[in-house]
C-alpha positions in Angstrom: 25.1 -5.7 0.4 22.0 -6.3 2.2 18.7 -8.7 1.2 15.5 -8.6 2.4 13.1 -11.8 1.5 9.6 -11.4 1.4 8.0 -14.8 0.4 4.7 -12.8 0.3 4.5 -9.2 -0.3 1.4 -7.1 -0.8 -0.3 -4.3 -2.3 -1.7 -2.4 1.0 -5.0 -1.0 0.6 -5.9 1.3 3.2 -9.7 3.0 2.9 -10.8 6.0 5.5 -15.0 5.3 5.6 -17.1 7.9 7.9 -19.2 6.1 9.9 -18.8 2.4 8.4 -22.0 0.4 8.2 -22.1 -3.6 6.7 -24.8 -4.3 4.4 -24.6 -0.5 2.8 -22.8 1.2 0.3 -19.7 3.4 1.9 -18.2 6.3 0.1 -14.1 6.6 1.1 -12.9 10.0 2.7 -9.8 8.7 1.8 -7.6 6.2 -0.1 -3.9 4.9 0.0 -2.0 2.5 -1.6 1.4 1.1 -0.6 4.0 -1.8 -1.4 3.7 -3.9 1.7 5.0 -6.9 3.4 7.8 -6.9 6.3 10.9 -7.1 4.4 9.3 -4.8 1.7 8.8 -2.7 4.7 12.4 -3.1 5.9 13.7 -2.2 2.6 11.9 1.0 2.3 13.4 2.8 5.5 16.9 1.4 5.0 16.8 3.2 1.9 15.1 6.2 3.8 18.0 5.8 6.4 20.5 5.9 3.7 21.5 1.9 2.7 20.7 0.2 -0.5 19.2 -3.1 -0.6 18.0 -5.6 -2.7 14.3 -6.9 -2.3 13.5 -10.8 -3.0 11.0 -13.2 -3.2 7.8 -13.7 -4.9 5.3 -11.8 -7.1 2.5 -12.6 -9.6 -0.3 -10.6 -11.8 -0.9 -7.4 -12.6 -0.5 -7.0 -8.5 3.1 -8.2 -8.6 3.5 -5.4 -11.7 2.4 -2.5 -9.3 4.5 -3.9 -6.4 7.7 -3.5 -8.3 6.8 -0.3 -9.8 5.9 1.4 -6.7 9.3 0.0 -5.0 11.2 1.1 -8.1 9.6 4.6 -8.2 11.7 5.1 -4.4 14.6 4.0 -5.9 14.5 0.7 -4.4 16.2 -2.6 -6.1 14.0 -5.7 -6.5 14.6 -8.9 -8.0 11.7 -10.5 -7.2 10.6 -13.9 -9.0 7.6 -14.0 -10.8 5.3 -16.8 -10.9 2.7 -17.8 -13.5 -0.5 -18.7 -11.4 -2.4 -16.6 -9.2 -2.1 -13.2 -8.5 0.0 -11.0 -5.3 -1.9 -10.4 -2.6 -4.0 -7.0 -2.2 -4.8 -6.6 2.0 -7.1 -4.0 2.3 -7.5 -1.9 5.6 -10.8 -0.1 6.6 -10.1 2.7 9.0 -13.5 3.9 11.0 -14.8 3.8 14.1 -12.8 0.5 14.5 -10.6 -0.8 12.4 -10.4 -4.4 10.3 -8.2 -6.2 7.5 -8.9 -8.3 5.2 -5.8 -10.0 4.2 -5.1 -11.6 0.4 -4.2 -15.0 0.0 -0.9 -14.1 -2.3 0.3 -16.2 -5.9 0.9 -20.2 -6.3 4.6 -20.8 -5.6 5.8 -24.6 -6.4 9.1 -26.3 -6.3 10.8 -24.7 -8.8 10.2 -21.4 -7.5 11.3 -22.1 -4.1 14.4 -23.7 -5.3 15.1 -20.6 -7.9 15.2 -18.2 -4.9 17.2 -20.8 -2.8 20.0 -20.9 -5.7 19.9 -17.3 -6.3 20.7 -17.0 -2.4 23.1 -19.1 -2.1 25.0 -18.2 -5.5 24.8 -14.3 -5.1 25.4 -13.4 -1.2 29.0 -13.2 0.3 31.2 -12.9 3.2 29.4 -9.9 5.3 26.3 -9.9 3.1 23.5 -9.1 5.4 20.0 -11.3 5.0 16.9 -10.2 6.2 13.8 -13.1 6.5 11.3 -11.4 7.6 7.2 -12.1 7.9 4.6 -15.5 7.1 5.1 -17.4 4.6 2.2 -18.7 2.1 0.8 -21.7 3.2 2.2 -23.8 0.3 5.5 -23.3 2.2 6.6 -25.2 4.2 7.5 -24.1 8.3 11.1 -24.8 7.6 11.6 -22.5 4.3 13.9 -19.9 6.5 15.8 -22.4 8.0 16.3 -24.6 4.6 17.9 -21.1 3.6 20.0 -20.2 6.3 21.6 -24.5 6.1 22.1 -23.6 2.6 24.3 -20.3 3.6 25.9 -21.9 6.2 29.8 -21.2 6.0 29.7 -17.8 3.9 29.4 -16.0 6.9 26.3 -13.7 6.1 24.6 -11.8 9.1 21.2 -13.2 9.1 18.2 -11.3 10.4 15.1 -13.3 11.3 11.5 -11.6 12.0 9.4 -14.5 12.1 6.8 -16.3 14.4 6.9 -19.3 15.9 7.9 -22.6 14.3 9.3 -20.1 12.0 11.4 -18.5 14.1 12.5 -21.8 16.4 13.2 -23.4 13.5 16.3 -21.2 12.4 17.6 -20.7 16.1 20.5 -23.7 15.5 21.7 -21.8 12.4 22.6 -18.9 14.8 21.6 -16.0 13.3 22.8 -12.5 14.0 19.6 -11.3 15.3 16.4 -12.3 15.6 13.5 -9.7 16.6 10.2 -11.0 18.2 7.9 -8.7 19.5 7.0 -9.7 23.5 3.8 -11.5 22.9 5.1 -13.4 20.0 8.0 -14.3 22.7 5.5 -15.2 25.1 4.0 -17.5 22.7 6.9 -19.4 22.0 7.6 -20.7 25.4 3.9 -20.1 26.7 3.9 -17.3 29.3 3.0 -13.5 29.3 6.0 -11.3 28.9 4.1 -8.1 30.0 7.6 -6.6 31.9 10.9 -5.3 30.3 12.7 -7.7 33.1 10.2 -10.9 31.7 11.5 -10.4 28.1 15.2 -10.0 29.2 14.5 -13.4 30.6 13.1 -15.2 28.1 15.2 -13.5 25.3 18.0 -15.1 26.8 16.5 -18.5 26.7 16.2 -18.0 22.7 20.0 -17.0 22.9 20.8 -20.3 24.8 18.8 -22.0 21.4 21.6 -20.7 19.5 20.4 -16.7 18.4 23.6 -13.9 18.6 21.4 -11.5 19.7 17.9 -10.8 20.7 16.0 -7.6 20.0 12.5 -7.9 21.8 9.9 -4.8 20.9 7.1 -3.8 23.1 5.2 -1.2 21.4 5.0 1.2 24.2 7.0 -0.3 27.0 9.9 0.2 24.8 12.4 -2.5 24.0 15.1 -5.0 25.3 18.5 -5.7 23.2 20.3 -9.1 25.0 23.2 -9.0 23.1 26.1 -11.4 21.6 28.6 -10.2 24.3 26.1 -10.7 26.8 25.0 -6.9 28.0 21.5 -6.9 28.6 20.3 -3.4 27.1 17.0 -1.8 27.9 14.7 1.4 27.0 11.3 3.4 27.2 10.0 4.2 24.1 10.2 7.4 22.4 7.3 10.1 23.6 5.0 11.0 21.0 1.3 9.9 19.5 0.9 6.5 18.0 -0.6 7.0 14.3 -0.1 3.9 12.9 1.4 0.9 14.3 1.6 -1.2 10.9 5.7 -1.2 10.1 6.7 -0.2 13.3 8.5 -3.5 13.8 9.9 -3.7 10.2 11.5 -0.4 11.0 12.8 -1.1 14.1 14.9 -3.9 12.1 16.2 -1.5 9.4 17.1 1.0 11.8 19.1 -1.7 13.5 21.3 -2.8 10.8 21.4 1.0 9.9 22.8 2.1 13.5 25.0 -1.2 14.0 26.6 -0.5 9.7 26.8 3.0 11.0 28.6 2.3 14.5 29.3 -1.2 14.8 28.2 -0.5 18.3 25.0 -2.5 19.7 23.9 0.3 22.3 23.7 2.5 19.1 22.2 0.3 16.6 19.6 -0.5 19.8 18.8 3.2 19.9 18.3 3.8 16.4 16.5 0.6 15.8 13.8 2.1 18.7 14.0 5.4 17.4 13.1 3.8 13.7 10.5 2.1 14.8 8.8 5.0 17.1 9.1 7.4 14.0 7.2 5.6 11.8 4.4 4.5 14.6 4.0 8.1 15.0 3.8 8.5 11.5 1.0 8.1 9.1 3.8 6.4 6.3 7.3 4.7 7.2 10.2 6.4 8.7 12.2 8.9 7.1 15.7 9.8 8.3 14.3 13.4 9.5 11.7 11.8 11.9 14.7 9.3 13.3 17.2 12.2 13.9 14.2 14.2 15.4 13.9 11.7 18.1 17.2 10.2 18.3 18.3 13.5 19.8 15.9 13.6 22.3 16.3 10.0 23.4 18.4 8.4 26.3 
């Protein structure tokens, strides 16, 4: 069975405005609204690829309500806990001539609602089980909540997936996860240099390996990626061809299609090309990937 936690997940509120101008009132051209979050995201094109999952973590309000509907209306599981003060967070996008977020804040989570997910965790996953921790976490969290999980797990043997930041990410590196996915700037930032090369991130990937990781998968938007793996190959690719639509999910997908290829193949080389093929398709996409747009460019790609 696969997890995905999301300690903070959204509703996405994306608004198309003409000609966008502060201090007047702007009419939309256009309106969407989606179930967000990164392992919200990560559970929405492993069930377009195919796999089930289950998503956890943390919702609240009437914003919670619509979260879960919209993920159970795609036929997705969730089991998320819901928490009595404050409400989920609503991010809103403005698309115009340039575009800006405004990011929610998200519900109130205290100690007994950490330690209710923790116990769920570590009573319900088994042997094989694959764990996926991805995004921020609220600020009432503490910097260690994805390692405190993966100390709890230790032992059961579960394939943990970690797409995290920082103290975030650094923090879990002794529990030797399965794979950990920083993008090449968030790499950069954790030992403080500028990946900008394909040969850069090989080299510092490997450092987070000698931390403890299995395997490193670093994204570069359009540079392609970088896979150093467990056996110690050293994988590389351009990206895909094709026009860049919207970047938000990219990353998310690249981690589903991962698990997808390496649950298909149990091969690395192919869960690296279908985890860059995932993520291309739904960059070039206005919504997440669907299996159609992976196999489109999966049979074009080296």
């Amino acid at each position: 069975m696969i997890y995905t936690v999301t300690f903070n997940p959204s509703l996405d509120y994306i608004v198309t405005v003409d000609d966008f101008q502060t201090g007047k009132v702007n009419r939309t051209r256009e309106e969407k609204v989606f179930a967000g979050g990164k392992g919200v995201n990560v559970s929405i094109v492993l069930k377009n690829l195919g796999y089930e999952s289950t998503a956890l973590g943390y919702t609240a309000g009437f914003t919670g309500d619509e979260i879960n509907r919209i993920l159970k209306e795609k036929g997705i599981n969730t089991n998320f806990k819901k928490v009595k003060e404050g409400i989920s967070r609503i991010n809103v996008k403005l698309k115009s001539s340039e575009e800006s977020e405004i990011n929610g804040q998200g519900p109130a989570i205290n100690s007994d609602d950490v330690e209710y997910l923790y116990s769920k965790l570590e009573k319900e996953l088994k042997k094989d089980d694959i764990l996926v921790l991805a995004g921020s976490i609220p600020d009432v969290m503490s910097q260690e909540s994805y390692s405190d999980i993966m100390k709890r797990l230790m032992g059961k043997n579960v394939k943990i997936v970690v797409d995290a930041t920082r103290d975030l990410l650094v923090n879990v590196l002794k529990y030797h996860p399965f794979l950990v996915k920083p993008n090449n700037h968030e790499l950069g930032e954790i030992f403080g240099v500028e990946i900008n090369s394909r040969s850069k991130a090989a080299e510092y990937g490997k450092k987070l390996q000698e931390k403890g990781a299995e395997n490193v998968l670093v994204s570069m938007a359009g540079k392609g990626a970088v896979l150093i793996t467990k056996d110690g190959k050293v994988l590389e690719s351009d990206a895909p061809k094709g026009r860049v639509v919207n970047s938000v999910g990219a990353g998310d997908s690249m981690v589903a299609g991962f698990i997808a290829g390496f649950l298909n193949h149990n091969d690395y080389e192919e869960a690296f090309k279908m985890g860059l093929c995932t993520g291309s398709a739904s960059a070039f996409s206005e919504e997440l990937a669907t299996m159609e747009d992976v196999e489109r460019l999966m049979s074009v790609q080296k």
